[in-house]
C-alpha positions as CSV (number, residue, x, y, z in Angstrom):
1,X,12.2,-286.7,-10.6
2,X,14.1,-286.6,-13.7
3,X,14.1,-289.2,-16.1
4,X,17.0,-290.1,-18.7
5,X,14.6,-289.5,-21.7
6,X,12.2,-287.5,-22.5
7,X,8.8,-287.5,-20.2
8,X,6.7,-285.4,-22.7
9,X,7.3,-283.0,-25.9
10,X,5.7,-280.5,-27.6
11,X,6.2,-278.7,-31.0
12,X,4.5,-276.0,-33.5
13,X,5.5,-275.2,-36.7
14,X,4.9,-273.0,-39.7
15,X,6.0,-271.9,-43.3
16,X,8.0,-269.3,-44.2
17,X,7.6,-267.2,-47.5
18,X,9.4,-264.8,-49.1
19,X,12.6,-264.7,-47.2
20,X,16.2,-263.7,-47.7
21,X,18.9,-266.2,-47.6
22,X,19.5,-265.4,-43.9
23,X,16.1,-265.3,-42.9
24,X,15.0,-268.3,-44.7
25,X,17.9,-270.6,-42.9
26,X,19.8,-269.3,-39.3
27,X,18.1,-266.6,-38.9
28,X,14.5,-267.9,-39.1
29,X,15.7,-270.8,-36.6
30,X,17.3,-268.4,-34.1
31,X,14.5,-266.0,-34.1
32,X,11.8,-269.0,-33.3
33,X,14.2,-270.0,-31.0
34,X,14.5,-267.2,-29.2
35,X,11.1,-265.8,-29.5
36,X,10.0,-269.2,-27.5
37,X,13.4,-268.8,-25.5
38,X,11.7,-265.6,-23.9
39,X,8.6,-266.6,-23.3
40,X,9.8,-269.3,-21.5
41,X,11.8,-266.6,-19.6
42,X,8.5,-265.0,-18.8
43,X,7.1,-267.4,-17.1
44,X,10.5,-268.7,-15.1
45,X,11.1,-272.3,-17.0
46,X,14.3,-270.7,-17.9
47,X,16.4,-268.4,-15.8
48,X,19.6,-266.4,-16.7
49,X,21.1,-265.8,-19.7
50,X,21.8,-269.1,-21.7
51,X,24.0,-270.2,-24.2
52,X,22.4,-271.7,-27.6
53,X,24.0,-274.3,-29.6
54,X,23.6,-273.6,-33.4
55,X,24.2,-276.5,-36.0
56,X,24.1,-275.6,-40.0
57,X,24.1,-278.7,-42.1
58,X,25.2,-278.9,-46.2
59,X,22.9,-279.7,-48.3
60,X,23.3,-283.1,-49.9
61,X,25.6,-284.0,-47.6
62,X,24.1,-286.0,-44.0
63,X,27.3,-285.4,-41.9
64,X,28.7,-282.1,-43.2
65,X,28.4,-279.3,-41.3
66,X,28.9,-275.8,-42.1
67,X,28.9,-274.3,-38.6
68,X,28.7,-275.5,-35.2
69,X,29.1,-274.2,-31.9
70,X,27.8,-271.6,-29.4
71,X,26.7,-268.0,-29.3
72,X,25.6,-266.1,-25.6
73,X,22.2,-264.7,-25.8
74,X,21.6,-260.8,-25.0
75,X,20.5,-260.0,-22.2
76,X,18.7,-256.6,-23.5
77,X,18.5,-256.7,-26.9
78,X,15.2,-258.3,-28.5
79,X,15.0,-261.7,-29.6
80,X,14.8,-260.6,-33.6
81,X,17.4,-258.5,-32.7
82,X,19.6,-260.6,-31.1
83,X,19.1,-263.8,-34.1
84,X,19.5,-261.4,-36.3
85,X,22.6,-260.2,-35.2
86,X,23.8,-264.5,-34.4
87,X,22.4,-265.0,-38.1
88,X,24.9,-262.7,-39.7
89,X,28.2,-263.9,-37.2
90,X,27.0,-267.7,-38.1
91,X,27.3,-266.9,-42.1
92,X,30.3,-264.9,-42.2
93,X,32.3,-268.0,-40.3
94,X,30.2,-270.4,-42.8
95,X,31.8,-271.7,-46.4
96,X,29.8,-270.3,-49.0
97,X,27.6,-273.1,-50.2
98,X,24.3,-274.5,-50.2
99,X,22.7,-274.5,-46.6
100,X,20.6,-277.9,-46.1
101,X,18.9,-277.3,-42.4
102,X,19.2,-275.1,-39.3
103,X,19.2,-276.3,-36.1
104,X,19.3,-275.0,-32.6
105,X,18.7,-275.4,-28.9
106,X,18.6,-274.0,-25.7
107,X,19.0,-276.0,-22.1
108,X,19.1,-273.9,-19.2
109,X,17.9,-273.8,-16.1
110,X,14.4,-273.4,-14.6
111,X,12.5,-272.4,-11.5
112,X,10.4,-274.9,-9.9
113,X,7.9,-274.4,-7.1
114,X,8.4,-276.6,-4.1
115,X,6.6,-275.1,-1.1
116,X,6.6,-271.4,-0.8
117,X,9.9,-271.4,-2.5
118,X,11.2,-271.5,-6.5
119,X,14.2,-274.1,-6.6
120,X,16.4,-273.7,-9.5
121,X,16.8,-277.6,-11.3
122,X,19.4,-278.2,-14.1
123,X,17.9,-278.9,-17.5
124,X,14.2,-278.4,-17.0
125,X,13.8,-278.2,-20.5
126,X,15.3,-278.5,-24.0
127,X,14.0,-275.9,-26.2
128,X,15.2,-276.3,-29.8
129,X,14.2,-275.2,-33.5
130,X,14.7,-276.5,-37.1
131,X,14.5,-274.7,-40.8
132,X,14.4,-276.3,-43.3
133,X,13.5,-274.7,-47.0
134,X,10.4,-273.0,-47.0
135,X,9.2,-273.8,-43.3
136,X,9.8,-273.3,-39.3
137,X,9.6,-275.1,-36.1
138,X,10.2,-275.1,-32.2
139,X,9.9,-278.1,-30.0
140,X,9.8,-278.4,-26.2
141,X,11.1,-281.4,-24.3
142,X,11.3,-281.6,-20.8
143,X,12.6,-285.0,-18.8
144,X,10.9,-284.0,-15.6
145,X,7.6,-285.0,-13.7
146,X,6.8,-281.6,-12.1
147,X,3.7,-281.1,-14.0
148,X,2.0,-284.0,-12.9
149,X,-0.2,-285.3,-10.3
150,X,1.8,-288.5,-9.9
151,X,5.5,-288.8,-10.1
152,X,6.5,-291.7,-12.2
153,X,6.7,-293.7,-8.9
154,X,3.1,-293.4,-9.3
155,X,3.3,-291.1,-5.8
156,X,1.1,-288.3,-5.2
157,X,2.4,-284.7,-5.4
158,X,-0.6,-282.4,-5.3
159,X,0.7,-279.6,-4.0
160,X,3.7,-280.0,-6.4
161,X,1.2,-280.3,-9.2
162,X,-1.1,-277.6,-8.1
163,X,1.7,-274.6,-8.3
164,X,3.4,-275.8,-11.3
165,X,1.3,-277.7,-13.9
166,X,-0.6,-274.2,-14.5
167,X,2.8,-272.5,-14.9
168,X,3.4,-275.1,-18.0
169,X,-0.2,-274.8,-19.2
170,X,0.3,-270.9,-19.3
171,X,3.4,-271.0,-21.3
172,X,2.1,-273.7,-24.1
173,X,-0.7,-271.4,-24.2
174,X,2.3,-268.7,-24.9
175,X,4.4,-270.2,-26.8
176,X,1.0,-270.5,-29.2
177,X,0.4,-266.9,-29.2
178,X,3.8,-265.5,-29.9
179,X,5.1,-268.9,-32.6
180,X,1.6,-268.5,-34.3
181,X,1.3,-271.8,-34.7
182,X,-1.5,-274.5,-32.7
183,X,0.7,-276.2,-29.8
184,X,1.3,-280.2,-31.0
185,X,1.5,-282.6,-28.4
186,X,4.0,-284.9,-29.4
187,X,3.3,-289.1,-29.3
188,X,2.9,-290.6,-25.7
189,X,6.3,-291.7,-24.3
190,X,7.6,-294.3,-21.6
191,X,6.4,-292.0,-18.6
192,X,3.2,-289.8,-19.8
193,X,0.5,-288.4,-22.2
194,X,1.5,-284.8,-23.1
195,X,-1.9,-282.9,-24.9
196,X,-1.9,-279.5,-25.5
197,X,-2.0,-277.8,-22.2
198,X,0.0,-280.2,-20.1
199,X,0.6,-283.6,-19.4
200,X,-1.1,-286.9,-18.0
201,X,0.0,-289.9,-15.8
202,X,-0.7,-293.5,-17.2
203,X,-3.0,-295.3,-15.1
204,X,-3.9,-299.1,-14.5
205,X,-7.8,-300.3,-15.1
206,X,-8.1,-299.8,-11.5
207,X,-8.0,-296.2,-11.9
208,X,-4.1,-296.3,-10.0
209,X,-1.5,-294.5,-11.3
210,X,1.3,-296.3,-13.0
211,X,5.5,-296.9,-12.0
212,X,6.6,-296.2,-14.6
213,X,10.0,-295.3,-13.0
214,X,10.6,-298.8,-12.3
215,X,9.7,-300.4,-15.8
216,X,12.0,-298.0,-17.5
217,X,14.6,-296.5,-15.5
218,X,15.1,-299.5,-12.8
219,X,18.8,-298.7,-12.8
220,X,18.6,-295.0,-12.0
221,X,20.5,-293.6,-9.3
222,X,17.5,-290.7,-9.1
């Protein structure tokens, strides 16, 4: 099931020293980016060869932006390559002025395991990142209930959660390594409990799982 907000999010972060205009702004962002991008890739959360949205704000100035649009990822060139490369077209179409923050994200497709079979769904995740002077991040936000025992109907889906809750765990383990930076579990949301290798279902004090479908998206056609 997909909700219309997000189910669980996750984010890691770090600071960035001694870099060069490009590095320390786009191009920090859109490496991150992609560097998570492709280790997503690994592991089939997201299949083909995206687009990314890049947004570069002013500084000072909330609602100014100095570029905005898309840019088609490689499909064989390396992921510093290829933000290095995005980094360099984004700041020759930008005014020359202060930048303020980066930011940048990826939805695309995924694989899912149903049965014996991977299903392609729409949107499995949102990957994005954000500079900002001296520092880094990535977050990872998916609307879905895949990696969970329950569905947010509170119905069983052990065989869904069997094949693909360690296919999650493996890539926040991933994302880790290559980001070099501790995964964050983000706050608890309307439908579950994300901690750093997956995600948990609400339960009642009678040890059931919760609906939470029907407290928070009773008008869904899904």
């Amino acid at each position: 099931m997909e909700a219309t907000t997000t189910v669980a999010r996750w984010t890691w972060g770090r600071d960035l020293e001694d870099a060069s205009d490009v590095e320390r702004g786009v191009g920090a962002c859109l490496r991150e980016l992609l560097t998570a991008c492709e280790v997503l890739r690994r592991h089939r959360l997201i299949v083909g060869i995206p687009r990314m949205s890049v947004f570069v704000h002013e500084a000072g100035k909330k609602n100014s932006y100095l570029f905005r649009g898309e840019i088609q990822i490689s499909a064989t060139a390396s992921p510093a390559e290829t933000a290095r490369e995005a980094a360099l077209r984004v700041h020759d179409a930008m005014r020359p002025v202060e930048i303020g923050s980066v930011y940048a994200h990826i939805d695309g497709p995924g694989d899912v395991v149903l049965g014996d079979a991977y299903k392609s769904e729409p949107g499995l995740f949102r990957l994005g990142s954000s500079a900002l002077p001296g520092y880094v991040g990535v977050d990872l936000e998916t609307r879905t209930d895949f990696w969970l025992p329950y569905d947010l109907k509170a119905r069983p889906q052990p065989e869904v959660y069997a094949a693909n809750a360690p296919r999650l765990s493996a890539a926040l383990r991933d994302l880790s390594q290559a980001l070099d930076s501790d995964t964050d579990p983000d706050d608890p949301t309307n439908f579950a409990k994300p901690d750093e290798t997956g995600v948990e279902n609400y339960f009642d004090r009678d040890g059931n799982a919760r609906d939470v479908w029907d407290s928070f998206e009773p008008y869904s056609h899904r």
